[in-house]
N, C-alpha and C positions, 0 to 999 in steps of 0.2 A: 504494500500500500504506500504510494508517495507520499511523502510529508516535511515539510520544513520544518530544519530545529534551528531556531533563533537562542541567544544570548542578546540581550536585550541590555541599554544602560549609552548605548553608542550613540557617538551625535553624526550626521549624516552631514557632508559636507564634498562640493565637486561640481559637477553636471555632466549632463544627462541630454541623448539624444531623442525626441518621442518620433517613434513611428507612423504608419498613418492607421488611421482610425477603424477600428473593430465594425462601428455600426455603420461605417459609409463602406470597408469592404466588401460585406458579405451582402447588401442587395446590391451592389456593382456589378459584384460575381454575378448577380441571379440574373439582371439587364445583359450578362454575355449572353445568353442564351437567343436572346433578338438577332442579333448578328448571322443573317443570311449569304455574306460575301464569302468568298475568298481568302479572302482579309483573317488576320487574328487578332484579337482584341489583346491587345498588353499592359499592364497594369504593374505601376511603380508606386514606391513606398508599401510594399506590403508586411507586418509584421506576420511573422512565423507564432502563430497563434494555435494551438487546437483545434478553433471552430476552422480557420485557415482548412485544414487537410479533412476536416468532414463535408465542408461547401466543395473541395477540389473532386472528392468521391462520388460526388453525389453528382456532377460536372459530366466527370468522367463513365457513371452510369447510365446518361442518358444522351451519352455516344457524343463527347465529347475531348479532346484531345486537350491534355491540364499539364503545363510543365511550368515547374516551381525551380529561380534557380534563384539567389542572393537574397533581393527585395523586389524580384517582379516575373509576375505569373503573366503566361501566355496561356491563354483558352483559343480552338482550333477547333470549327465545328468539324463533325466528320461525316460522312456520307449516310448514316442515319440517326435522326435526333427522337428518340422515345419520350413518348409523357409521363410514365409512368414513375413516381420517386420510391427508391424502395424503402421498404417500413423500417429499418433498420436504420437506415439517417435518420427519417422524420422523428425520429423518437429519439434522436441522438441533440440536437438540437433543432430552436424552434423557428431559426431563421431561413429553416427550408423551407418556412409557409412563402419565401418571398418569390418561388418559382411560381406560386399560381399564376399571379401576372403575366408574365414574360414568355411563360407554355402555353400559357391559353391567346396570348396575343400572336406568338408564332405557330404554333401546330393547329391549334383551334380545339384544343382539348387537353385534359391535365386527369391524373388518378394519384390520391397519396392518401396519407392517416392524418388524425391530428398531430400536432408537431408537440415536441418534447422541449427541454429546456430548464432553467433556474425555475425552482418552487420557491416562486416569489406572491403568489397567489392567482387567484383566476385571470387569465391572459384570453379571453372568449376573442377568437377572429369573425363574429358575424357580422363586425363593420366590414370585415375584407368582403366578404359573401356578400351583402345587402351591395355594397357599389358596383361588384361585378356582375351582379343582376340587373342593376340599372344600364350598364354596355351589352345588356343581351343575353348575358353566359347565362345556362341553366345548370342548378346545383342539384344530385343528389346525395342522398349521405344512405349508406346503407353497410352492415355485418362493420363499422367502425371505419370506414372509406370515404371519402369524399369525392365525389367524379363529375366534373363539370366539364361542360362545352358550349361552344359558340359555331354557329355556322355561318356567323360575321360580328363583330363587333361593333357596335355603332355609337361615337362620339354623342354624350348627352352633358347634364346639368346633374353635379353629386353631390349629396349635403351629408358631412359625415356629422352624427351626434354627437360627437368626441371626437378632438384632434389627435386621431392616434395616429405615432410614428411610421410600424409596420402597414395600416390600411392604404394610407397614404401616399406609402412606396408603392406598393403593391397595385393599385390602381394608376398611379401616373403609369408603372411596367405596361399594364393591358392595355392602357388609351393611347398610348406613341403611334400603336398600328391600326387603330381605330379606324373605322370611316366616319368624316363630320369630326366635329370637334368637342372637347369635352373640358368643362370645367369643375374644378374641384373645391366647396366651397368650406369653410373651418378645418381647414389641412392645416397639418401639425406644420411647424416654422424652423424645425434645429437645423442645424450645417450641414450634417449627413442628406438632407433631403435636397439642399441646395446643389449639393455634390454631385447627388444622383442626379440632377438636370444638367448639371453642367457635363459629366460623363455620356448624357443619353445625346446631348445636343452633339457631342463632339463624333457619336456614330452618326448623325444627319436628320436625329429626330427635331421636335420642333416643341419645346417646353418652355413658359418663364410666368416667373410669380413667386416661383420657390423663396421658401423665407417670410412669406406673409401669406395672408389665413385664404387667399385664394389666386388657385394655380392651373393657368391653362394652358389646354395641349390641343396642338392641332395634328390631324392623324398623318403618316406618310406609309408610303407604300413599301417600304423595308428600310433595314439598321444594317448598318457596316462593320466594320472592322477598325479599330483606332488605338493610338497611342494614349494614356491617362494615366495623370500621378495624383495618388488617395490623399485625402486631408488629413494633418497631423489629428493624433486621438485627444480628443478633450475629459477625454473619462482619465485615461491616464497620466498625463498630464495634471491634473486637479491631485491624484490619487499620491504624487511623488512630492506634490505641492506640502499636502499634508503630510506627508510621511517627514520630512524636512523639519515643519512646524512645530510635528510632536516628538521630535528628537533634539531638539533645539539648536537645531542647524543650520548650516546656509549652501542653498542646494539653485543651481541656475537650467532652468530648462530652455532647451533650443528645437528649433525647430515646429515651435505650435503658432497659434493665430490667438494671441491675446485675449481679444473683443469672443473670442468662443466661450471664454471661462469670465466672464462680466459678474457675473451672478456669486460664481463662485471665490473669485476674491474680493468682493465687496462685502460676503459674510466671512473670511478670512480675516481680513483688517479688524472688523466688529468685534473678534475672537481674538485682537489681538496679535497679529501676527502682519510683522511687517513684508511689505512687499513693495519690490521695485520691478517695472518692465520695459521692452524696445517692441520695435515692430514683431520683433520674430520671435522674443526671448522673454520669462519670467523668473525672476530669483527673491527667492522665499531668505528674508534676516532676521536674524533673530528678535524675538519677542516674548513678552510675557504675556501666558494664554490666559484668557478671560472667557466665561460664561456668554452666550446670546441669548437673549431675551426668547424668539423664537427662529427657530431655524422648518419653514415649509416646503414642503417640493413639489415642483410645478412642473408642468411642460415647458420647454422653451419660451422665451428667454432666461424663465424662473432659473431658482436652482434645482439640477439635475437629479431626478432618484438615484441614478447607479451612482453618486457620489455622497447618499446620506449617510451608508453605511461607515466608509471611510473616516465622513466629519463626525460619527457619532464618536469612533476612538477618539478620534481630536479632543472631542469635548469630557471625556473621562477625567482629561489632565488638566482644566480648564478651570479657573477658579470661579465658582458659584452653581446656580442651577439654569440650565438652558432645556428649553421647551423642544421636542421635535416631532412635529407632525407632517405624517408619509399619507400624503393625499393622492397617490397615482396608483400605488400595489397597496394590496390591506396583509399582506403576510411579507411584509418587508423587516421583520422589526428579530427574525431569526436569530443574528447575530448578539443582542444583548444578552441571552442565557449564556453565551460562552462569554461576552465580557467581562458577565457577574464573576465568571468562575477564575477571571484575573483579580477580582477583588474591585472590579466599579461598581459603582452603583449608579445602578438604573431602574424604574419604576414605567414599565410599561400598560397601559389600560388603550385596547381597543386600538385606533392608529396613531395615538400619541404617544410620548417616550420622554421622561424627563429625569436627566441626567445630571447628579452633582457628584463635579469636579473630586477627585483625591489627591492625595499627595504624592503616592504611591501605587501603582498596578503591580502586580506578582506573576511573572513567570509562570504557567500552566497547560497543560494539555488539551486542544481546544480543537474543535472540528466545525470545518469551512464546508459550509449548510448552502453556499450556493457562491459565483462568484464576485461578486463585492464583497459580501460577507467577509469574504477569505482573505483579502487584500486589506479589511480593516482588522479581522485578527493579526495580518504581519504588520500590522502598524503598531497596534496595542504592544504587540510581544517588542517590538524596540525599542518603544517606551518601558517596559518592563526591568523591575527585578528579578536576576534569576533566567531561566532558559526556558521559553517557551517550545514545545512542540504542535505543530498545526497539522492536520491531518485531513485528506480528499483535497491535495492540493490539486491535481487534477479539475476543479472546477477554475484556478486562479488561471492556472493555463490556458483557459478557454478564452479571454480577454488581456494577460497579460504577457510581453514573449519575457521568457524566462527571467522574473522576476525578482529572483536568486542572485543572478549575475548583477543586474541592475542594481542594487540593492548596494550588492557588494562591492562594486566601483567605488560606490560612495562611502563606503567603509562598515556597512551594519555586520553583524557576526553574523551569518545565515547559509544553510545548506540541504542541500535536497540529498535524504538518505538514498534515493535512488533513482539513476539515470532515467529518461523520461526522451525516447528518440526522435524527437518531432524534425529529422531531415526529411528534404525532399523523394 
């Protein structure tokens, strides 16, 4: 069983490359799938991630040609492209729901299961379904399958009840090949989706809006083949932010977009932790950590859920009591039974969390229950007394490339009892 043993007590100081971004690669990957030419779609800044080599499989199952060499994947369709994904990814993670789109907009038909993922709680895709039945497709669900088809798609007017991230890729995927045009109206706003337009524009599709609550596409008659480099990770990025913070370090990141993380060092500061930035760069100085009044999580431009977890450690070491309420997943709050078990304290009822500050965290054997989670327990254990061990690090993998080394550049004591061979 993989697991990180930390020695905790280190202050983290140096910098750091960030990669590009987990939640802009893998519906990237899925928009390969459009690509009708000749051409192969090539894709730079890719972090060597887990979910990385499950979206590569799952590529390559449905007669796709995937070669992974440094930081940039070449996709290659090949002489037959199948719809069908097999149960064993879907279930492996949940970002394979992002092929619906993209199969159903190129073959004119898709067969899969529900998709798998972090038990973060209920993740229901009937916004995906309800808008792709508005372009036509017909959904059945039967023996746990979901098989939908379109014997054309046709550009209409979508009103999603909820800005969600995944519907909202997943339908701009189906509408690029549309006939007529299609408007997308309370679409979620973060970077990753922006990215996704700017990547789909650069195969020859026809999208803009992205970035505000409504976003329209006009249909064209196939996608290409093209060159595209991923936007740095803002999850990550925020994650090494904090990691810095609650070690009382001074840690400079390069390579990210500022204005992505707005939210998030504006409740950094709040908590007390200094920061200075450039165009390209952020570096976390030392400070003395303070309580926030409340800390909520929102859709963009808010602050980020996949980064509550992390600022929840933060707030362990934090002098006073800071409020935190998880208004996006109602089972996001996992991670504080393992924090208690370092000696924080936390009082969770229902989606709120309120957390006062110790003096101290201890060392302890803690299991990473999904992946944020996992990245705020190796936060916790470097603020720690004593040698933490984290255990199913295998989830941290799925969003972070080896977290270990990263870590360790900057000086934290940490090590993975056993190899984990995510080469190409």
């Amino acid at each position: 069983m993989e697991q990180f043993v930390v020695e905790g007590g280190n202050r983290l100081d140096g910098s750091l490359l960030v990669k590009g971004a987990k939640n802009s690669m893998l519906p990237i990957m899925a928009a390969s799938v459009l690509n009708s030419s000749e051409e192969s779609v090539v894709l730079h800044n890719i972090p060597n991630i887990y979910d990385l080599h499950v979206m590569k499989n799952i590529l390559g199952a449905l007669g796709f040609e995937v070669v992974y060499r440094g930081d940039t994947l070449q996709v290659t369709p090949g002489a037959e492209i199948h719809h069908t994904i097999p149960d064993e990814f879907m279930k492996e993670m949940r970002s394979s729901i992002f092929l619906m789109g993209p199969l159903l907009a190129r073959l004119g038909k898709v067969k899969l299961t529900y998709p798998g993922g972090c038990s973060i709680g209920p993740r229901p895709i009937d916004l995906h379904l309800k808008g792709l039945a508005s372009l036509g497709v017909q959904v059945r669900e039967e023996n746990g399958y979901i098989e939908a088809s379109a014997e054309k798609l046709l550009g209409t007017d979508i009103h999603l009840d909820y800005p969600s991230v995944g519907a909202t890729e997943n339908l701009i995927m189906a509408a690029v090949l549309a006939h007529g045009k299609t408007i997308i109206h309370n679409a979620a706003k973060e970077p990753e989706i922006v990215d996704l337009q700017n990547f789909l524009n650069t195969m020859g599709c026809q999208v803009r809006g992205a970035g505000t609550e409504k976003i329209r596409i006009a249909g064209v008659p196939a996608a290409g083949g093209c060159h595209y480099r991923i936007i740095p990770d803002r999850i990550v990025a925020g994650t090494y932010l904090m990691a810095a913070a609650i070690t009382g370090g001074q840690v400079t990141l390069h390579n990210i977009i500022p204005t992505h993380l707005d939210a998030v060092v504006a409740k950094l500061k709040e908590a007390g932790v200094e920061i200075q930035g450039t165009e390209d760069s952020l570096t976390v100085l030392n400070g003395r950590l303070q309580a926030v009044e409340t800390l909520r999580t929102l859709p963009y431009p808010g602050f980020p859920t996949d980064l509550q977890a992390p600022m929840s450690a933060l707030l362990t070491k934090a002098r006073g009591d800071s409020l935190i309420v998880e208004s996006v997943f109602e089972a996001r709050f996992q991670h504080m039974q393992e924090l208690i078990k370092m000696k924080a304290q936390v009082s969770v009822k229902g989606r709120n969390a309120l957390i006062t500050g110790v003096e101290r965290l201890v060392g302890a054997q803690v299991n990473a229950t999904d992946l944020r989670a996992g990245a705020a327990l190796v936060l916790a254990a470097l603020a720690a007394e004593g040698t933490s061990v984290i255990q199913h690090v295998w989830h941290i993998d799925r969003g972070y490339e080896c977290m270990e080394k990263a870590l360790g550049q900057l000086g934290a004591r940490i090590q993975r009892t056993s190899g984990l061979d995510l080469s190409p």
